[in-house]
N, C-alpha and C positions, 0 to 999 in steps of 0.2 A: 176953763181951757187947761189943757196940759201942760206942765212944766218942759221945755224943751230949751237945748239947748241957745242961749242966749235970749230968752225970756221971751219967745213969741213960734210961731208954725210957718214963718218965711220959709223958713231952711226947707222945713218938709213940705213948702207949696213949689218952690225953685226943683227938689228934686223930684216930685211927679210931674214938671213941666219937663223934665228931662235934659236939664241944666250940668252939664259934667263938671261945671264947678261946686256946683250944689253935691255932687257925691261926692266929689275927694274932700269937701269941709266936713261932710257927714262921717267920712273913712277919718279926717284927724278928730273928730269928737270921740268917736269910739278908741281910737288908739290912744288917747290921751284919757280917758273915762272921765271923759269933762261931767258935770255938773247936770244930768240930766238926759244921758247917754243912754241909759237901758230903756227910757220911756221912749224917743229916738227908734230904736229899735223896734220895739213892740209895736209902737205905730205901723212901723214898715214889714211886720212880719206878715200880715195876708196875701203883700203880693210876694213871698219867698216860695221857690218851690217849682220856679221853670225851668231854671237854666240845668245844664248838665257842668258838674262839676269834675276836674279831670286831674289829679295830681300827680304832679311831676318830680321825684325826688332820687337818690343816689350820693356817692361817696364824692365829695371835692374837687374838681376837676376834669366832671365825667361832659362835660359840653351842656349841662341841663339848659343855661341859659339860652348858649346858641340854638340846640334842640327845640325848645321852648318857643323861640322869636319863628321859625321856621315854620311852626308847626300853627302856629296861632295867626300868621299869615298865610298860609293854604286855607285853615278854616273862615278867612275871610274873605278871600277868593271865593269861598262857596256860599256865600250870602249871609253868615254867622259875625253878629257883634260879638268878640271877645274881651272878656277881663281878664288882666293878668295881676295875681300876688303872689310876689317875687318877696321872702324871706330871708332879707340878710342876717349877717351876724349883727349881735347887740355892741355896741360903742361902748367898752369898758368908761369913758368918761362922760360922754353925752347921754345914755342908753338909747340913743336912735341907731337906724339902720348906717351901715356902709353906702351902698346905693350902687354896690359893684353891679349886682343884675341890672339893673336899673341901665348904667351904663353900656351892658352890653347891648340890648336892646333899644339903642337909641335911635337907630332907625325905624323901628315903630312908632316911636313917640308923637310925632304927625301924623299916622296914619288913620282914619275916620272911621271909626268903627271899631278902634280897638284901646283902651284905655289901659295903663300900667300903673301899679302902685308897689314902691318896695316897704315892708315895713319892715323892724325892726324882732328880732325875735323873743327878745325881752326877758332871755333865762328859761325860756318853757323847754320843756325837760326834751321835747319831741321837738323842737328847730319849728313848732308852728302853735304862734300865742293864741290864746280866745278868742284875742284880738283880729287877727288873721280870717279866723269862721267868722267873725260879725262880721267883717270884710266882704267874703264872699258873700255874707244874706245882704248887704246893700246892695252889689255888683247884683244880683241874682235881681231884687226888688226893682234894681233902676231900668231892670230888660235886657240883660247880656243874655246872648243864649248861650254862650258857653264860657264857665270860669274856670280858669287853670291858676291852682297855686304851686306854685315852684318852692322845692323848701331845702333848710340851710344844708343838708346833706354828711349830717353827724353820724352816719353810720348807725351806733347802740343805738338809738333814739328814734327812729323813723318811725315807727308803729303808730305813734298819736294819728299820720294821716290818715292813715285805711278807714278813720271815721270820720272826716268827712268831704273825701273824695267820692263818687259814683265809681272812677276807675281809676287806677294806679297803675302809673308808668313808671319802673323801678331803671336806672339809666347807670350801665359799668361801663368799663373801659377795660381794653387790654390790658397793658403791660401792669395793672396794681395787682394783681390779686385779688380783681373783685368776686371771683367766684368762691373762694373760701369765705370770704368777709362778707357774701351775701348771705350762704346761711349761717353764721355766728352770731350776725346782726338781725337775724331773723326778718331778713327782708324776702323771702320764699313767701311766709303767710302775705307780705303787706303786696307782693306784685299780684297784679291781674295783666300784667305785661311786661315781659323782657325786653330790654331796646342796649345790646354791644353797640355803642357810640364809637366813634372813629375805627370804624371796622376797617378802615386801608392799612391798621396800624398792623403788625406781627402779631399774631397771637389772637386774633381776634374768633379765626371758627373754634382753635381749642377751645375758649373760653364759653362759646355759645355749645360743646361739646359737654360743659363741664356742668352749665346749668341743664342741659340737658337730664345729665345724670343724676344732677341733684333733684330733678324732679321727679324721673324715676323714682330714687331711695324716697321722697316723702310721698308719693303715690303707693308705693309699696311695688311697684312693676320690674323693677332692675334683674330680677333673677323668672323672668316670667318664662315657663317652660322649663325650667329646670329646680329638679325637685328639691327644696330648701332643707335646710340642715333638720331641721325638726323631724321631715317625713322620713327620712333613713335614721335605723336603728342599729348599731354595731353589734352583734351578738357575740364577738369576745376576741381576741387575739386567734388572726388567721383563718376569723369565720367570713362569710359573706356576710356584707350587710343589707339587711330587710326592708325593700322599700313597701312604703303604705300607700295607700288610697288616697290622691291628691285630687280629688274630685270636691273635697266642700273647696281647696282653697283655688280652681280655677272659677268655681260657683262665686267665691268671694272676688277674686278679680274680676270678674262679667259684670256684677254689679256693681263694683267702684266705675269701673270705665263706659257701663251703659247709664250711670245715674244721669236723670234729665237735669237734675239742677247744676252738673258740672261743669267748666270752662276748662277747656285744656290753654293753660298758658302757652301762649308765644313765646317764641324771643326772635325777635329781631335785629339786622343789622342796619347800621344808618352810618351815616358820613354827612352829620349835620352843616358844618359846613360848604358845602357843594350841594345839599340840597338833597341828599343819596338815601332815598328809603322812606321820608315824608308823605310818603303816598301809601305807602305800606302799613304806616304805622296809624296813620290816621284811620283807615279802614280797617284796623284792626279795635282800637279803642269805640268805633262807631258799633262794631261784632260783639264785644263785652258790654258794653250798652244794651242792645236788642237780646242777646243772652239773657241778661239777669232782669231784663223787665219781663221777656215773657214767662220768667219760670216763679217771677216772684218776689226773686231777692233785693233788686233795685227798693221794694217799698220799704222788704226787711231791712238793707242797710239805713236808708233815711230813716226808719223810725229807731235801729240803735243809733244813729248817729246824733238826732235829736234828743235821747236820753243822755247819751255820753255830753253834750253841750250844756244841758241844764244843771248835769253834773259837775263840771266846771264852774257853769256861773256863782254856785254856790260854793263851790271853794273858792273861788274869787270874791266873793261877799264874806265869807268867815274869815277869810286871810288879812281882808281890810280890814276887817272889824278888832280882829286879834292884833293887828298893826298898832290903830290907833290907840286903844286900851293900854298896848304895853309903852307904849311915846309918854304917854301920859305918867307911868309911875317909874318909869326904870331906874332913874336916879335913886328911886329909894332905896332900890335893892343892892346899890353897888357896892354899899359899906360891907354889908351881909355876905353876902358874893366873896368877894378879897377875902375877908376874915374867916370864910370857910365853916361862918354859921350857918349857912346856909346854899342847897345846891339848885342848880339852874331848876331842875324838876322837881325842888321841892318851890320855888318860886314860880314854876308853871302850872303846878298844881291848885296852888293858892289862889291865884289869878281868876282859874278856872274855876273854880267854886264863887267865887267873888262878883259872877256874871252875872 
């Protein structure tokens, strides 16, 4: 028999019975990488692979939560068990979650068919730990058809989702700034959906104006029709300038914007508190869905996304491993260390060889 968490296959006979306390003990084994966690996993990895995963992230403020509660209760309205993981910040003291999301959503928390978990984000560079994906593959394995993880909304840092969401809903707000701050933060690559939250606010079409335009400049469209600096030629002080042949570069624009496998992003406005646009947005994420399965991309994401995960697991295996090894001798090295016999990489070095 396999090693599993607490010395027996209870846990994983409770969670195919379909036991919802049997998954959030299976969610704190993994989040805690108790003593048998990864077997846990692998057990439960055949049934991974139904649900649609939907991610929900943006700058601090922007309503994800309330967005989120809205949006996960329409989908269940429509017949869809949902799971939600809800990514706080890490507890400088405790390192558990806050449990703010958690709280906003507390009208969910009763509701049958829809399960919440916040976990903690644990330092992961992206606002969403390993921990978090083995999260969703349980939700996924126990039969949710639809996982949405919500995440802590650091701005620099969002890109980890884009692998392993199916779709990203990227959520600004008027009055910050988020139009500048979305592509700095290089959140243009990570949306497959725009969503201006609290659009009643001021400012709200400029800003759907602005992503607009931002999507132009990275489609390349912004000056479409008008012949770009390149194809006119100055012939010298007071001559006419020469214009050229702009025939390959409409050729080139036809094929970006007739390409089969592209999604023209949305952007959306919503007023999640009132409920304003949830209808919109949900049939939009169902569009990007049906989109990238029939051209293909749906299998390509999951199978990078699965490479990127096993990618982790093994930084996560070396990082313990390097952990414990150095627990082990560090005192020896402190004298050496102070005295300046010796430097941190040349004691990393050592180590490293010493494997």
């Amino acid at each position: 028999m396999r090693s599993f968490p607490g010395g027996s296959s209870a846990l994983i006979d409770s969670f195919r019975a379909g036991e919802e306390r049997a998954l959030a003990r299976a969610i704190s084994v993994v989040e805690d990488q108790a003593p048998g966690f990864e077997a846990l996993l692998d057990e439960l990895r055949p049934s991974v692979g139904r649900a649609r995963r939907i991610g929900v992230t943006g700058p601090p403020g922007a309503g994800k939560s309330t967005l989120t509660a809205r949006f996960a209760r329409l989908l269940r309205n429509e017949g869809n068990r949902v799971g939600i993981i809800a990514v706080d910040p890490t507890s400088p003291f405790t390192g558990g979650a806050l449990l703010g999301d958690r709280i906003r959503m507390a009208e969910l928390a009763i509701e049958p068919g829809i399960f919440i978990r916040s976990m903690a984000s644990r330092g992961s560079v992206g606002g969403l730990a390993t921990a978090a994906t083995e999260a969703a593959d349980l939700m996924d394995a126990f039969g949710f058809d639809r996982v949405i993880l919500e995440t802590l909304g650091v701005g620099q840092s969002e890109l980890e989702i884009a692998a392993a969401a199916d779709s990203t809903v990227v959520v600004l707000v008027p009055e910050s700034g988020d139009g500048i701050q979305a592509m700095k933060a290089g959140l243009m690559e990570v949306a497959d959906l725009f969503c201006v939250n609290k659009a009643d606010r001021p400012g709200a079409d400029r800003l759907v104006k602005e992503i607009e335009v931002m999507k132009a400049i990275r489609a390349g469209r912004t000056m479409r029709g008008i012949p770009r600096h390149h194809a006119r030629i100055a012939a010298g002080s007071g001559s006419a300038a020469l214009d050229l042949p702009a025939g390959d570069e409409d050729e080139e624009d036809s094929r970006r914007e007739d390409s089969p496998s592209s999604w023209e992003v949305p952007v959306l406005k919503t007023v999640a508190t009132e409920g304003e646009g949830i209808d919109e947005l949900a049939a939009s994420v169902d569009g990007h869905f049906e989109a990238i399965r029939s051209t293909g991309e749906l299998e390509a994401r999951r199978s990078h996304a699965l490479l990127d995960q096993t990618r982790r697991i093994l930084i996560r295996r070396a990082e313990a491993s390097a952990l414990s090894a150095w627990k082990a001798v560090e005192n020896e090295f402190l004298e050496e260390l102070l005295a300046g016999r010796m430097t941190p990489y040349a004691v990393a070095e050592r180590l490293d060889r010493e494997k």
